[in-house]
C-alpha positions as CSV (number, residue, x, y, z in Angstrom):
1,X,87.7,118.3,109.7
2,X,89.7,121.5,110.0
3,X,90.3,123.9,107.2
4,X,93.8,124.9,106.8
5,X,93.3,128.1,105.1
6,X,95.6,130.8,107.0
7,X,98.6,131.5,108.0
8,X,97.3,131.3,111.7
9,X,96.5,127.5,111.1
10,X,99.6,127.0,109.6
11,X,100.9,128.3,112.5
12,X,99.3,126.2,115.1
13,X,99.2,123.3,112.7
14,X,100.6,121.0,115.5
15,X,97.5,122.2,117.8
16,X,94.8,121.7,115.4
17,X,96.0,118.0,114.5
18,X,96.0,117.1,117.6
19,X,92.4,118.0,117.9
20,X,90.6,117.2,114.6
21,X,90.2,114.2,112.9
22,X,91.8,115.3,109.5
23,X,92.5,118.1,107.6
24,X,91.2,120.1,104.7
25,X,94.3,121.8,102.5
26,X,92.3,125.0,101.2
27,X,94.5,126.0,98.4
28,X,92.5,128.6,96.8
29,X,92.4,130.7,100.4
30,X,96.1,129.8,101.3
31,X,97.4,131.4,97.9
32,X,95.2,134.6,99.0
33,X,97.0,134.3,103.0
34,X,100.7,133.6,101.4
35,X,102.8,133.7,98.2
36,X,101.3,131.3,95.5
37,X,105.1,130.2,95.1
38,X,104.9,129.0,98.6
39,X,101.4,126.9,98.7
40,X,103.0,124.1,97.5
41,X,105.7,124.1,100.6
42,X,102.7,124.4,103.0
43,X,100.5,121.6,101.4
44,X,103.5,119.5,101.7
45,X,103.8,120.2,105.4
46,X,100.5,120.1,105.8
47,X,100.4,116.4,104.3
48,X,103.0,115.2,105.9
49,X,102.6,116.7,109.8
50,X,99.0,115.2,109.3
51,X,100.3,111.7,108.0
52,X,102.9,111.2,111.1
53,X,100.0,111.4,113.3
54,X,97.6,109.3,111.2
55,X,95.1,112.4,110.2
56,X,93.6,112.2,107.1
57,X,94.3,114.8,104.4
58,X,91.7,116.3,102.0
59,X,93.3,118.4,98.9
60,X,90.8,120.8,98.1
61,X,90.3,123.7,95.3
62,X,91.6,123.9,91.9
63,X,92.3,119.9,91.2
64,X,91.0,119.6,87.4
65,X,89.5,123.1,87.3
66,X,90.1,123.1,83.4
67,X,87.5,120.2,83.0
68,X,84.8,123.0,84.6
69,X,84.7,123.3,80.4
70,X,86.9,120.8,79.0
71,X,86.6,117.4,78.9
72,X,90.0,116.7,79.7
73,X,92.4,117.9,81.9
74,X,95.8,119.8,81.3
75,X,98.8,118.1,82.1
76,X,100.1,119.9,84.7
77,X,96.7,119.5,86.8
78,X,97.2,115.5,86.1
79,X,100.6,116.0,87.3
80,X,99.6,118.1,90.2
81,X,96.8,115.4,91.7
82,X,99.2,112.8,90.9
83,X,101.6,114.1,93.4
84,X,99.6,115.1,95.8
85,X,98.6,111.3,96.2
86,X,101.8,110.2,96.2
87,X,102.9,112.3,99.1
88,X,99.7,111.4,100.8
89,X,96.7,112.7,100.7
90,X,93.5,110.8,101.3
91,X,91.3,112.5,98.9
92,X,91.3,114.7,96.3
93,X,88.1,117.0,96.7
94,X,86.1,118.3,93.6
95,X,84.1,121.6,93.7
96,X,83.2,123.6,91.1
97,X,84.6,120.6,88.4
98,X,80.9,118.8,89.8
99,X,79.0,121.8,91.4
100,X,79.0,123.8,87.9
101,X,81.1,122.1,85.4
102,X,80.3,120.6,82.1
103,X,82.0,117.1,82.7
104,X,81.6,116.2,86.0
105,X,81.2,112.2,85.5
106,X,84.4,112.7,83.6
107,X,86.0,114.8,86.1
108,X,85.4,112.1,88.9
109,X,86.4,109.2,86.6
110,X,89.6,111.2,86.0
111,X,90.3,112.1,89.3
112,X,89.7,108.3,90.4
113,X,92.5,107.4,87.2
114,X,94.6,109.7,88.5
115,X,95.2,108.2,92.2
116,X,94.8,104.5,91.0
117,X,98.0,105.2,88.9
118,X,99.7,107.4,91.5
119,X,99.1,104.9,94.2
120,X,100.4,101.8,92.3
121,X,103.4,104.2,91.7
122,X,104.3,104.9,95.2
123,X,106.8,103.0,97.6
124,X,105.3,102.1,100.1
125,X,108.5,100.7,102.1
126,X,109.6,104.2,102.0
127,X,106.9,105.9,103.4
128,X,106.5,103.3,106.2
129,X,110.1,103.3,107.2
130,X,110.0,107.6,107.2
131,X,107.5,106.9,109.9
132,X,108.8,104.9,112.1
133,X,111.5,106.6,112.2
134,X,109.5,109.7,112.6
135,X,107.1,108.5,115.1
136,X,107.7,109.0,118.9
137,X,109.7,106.5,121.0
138,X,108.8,104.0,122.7
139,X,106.0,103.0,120.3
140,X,102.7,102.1,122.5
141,X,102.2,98.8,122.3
142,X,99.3,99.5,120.0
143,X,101.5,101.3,117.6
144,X,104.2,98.1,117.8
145,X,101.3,95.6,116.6
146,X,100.0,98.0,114.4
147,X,103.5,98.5,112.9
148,X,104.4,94.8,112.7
149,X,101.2,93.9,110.6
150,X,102.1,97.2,108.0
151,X,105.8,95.8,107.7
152,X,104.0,92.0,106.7
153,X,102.4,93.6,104.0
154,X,105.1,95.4,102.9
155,X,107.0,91.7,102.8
156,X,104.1,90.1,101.3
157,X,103.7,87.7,103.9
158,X,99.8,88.9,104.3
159,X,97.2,89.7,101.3
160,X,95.1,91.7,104.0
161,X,94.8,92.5,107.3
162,X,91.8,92.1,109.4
163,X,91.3,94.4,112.2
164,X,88.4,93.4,114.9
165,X,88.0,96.5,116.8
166,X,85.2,98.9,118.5
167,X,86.7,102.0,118.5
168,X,88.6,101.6,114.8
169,X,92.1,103.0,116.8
170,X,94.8,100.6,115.7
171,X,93.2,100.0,112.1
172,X,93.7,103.7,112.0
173,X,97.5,103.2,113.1
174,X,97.8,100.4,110.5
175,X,96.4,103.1,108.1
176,X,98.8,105.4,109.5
177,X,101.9,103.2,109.2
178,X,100.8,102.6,105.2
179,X,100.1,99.3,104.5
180,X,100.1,98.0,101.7
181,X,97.3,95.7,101.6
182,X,93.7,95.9,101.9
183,X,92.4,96.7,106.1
184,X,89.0,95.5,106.4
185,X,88.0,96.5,109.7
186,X,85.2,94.9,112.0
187,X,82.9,96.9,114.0
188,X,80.0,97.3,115.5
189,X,79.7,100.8,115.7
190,X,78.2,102.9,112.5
191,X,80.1,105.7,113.0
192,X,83.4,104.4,113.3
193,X,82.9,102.5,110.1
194,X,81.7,105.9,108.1
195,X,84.6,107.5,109.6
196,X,87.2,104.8,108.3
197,X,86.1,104.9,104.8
198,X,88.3,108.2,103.7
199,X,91.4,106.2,105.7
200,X,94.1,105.1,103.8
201,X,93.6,101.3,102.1
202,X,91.0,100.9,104.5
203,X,87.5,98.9,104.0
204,X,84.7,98.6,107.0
205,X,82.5,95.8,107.4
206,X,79.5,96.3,109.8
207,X,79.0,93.6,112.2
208,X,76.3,93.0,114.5
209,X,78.7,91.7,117.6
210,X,82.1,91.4,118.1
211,X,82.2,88.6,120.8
212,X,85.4,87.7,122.4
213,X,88.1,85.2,121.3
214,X,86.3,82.3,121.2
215,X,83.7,83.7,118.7
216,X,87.3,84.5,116.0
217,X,86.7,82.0,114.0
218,X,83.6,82.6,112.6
219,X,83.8,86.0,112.9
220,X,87.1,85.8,110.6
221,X,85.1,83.4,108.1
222,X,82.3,85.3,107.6
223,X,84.5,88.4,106.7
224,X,86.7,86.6,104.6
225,X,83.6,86.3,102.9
226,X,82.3,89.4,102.8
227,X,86.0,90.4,101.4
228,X,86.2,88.0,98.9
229,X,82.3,89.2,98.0
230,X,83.0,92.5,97.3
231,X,86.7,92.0,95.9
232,X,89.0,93.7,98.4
233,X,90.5,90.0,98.9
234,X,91.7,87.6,96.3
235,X,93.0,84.9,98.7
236,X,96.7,84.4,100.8
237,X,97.6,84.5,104.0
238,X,95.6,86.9,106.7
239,X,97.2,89.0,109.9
240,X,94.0,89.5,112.6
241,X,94.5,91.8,114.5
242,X,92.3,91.2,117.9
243,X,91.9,92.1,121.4
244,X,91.5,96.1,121.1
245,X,87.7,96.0,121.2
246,X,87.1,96.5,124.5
247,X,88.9,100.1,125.4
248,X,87.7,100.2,129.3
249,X,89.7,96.9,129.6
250,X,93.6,96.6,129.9
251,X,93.4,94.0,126.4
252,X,96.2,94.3,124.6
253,X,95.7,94.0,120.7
254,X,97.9,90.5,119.6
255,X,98.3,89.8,115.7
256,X,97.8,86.6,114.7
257,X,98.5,85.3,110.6
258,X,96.1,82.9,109.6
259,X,96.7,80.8,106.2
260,X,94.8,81.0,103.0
261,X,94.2,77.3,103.8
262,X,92.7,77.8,107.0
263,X,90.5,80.7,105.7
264,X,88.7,78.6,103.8
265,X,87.7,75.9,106.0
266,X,86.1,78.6,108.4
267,X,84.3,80.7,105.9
268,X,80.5,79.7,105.6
């Protein structure tokens, strides 16, 4: 994670995201590096640089500093979190609100309110459609699929989307391209699924093989399962995403939608 706190990182912005794997938006040590009527215009940037190449964003540094005493926050810092969410940030960071405050289950259950609300308030179709347009041309074919299954949410076609990958790279680029819907990504590899759990809409399930395309089926029914377990999935149709798990091979990833009906006969 890089820490976007000077005017030199703003600078080479472009560079650092194309290194790190997100980015931190230091407010506190950005209003000290440039005028605290401009942080605002550089978080923005920040946010929005990051989201076209599908880096996560962290807002850090003054989010509910009020509640470091008060049980409840002011209006404008509700306002403030609010629309950092809703021009896309991954996570709002708390420090000194849980480090030294008085309320810090409050904080956190007020920060969680916050982003529940802002999220079910933000159009997705509009954020999807700035980055397509945004995004560079041709689209890999990676970036096609990945783009495809974000627009079937956005239709409603698909409840979730279920990504079977190794390396996690086109659930990230479903992330990326804001879907609306729940991603529950398969994987064998622990790191990948700690990494994908501050990704946008995105839920990892830890499998112990991935197999190849004969082994789909029950691979899709036992995480149907697991999704309908823990709650991320309801029921409706399914896109499964497959094929991208092997990144030494030339596999392309194909996206298949599978029907609530035909869910339930595979899941154990």
């Amino acid at each position: 994670v890089a820490k976007i706190e000077t005017i030199e990182a703003l600078t080479n912005l472009d560079e650092i995201l194309e290194e790190a794997d997100g980015v931190m938006v230091a407010r506190g040590d950005l209003g000290t590096h440039i005028t605290p009527e401009k942080v605002f215009l550089a978080q923005n940037m920040i946010t929005t640089k990051a989201t076209i190449q599908g880096k996560f964003v962290i807002l850090a540094r003054h989010c509910l500093q009020s509640m470091v005493s008060n049980p409840r926050p002011t209006r404008a810092e509700m306002t403030d979190v609010a629309n950092a969410v809703l021009d896309g940030v991954h996570c709002v960071m708390l420090s000194a609100e849980t480090a030294i405050g008085a309320f810090p289950v409050e904080s956190v259950s007020t920060v969680a309110a916050i982003a529940r609300n802002a999220e079910a308030a933000t159009n997705y179709s509009i954020l999807h459609n700035f980055i397509r347009d945004v995004t560079a041309k041709p689209f890999s074919t990676g970036e096609a699929v990945a783009a495809a299954a974000a627009e079937s949410s956005l239709d409603r076609a698909v409840q979730m989307v279920v990504v079977v990958s190794e390396t996690g790279k086109i659930a990230n680029l479903l992330s990326k391209f804001k879907a609306s819907v729940p991603i529950l990504l398969l994987t064998t590899d622990p790191k990948i699924a700690a990494a994908a759990k501050i990704m946008f809409a995105m839920y990892p399930c830890l499998v112990e093989f991935l197999g190849d395309r004969r082994d789909l089926p029950s691979l899709i029914g036992h995480a149907v399962k697991f999704a309908r377990d823990t709650g991320v999935y309801t029921g409706g149709s399914v896109a499964v995403l497959h094929g991208a798990n092997e990144p030494d091979t030339e596999i392309e990833p194909v996206m298949q939608l599978w029907s609530d009906k035909v869910l339930t006969r595979m899941m154990p």
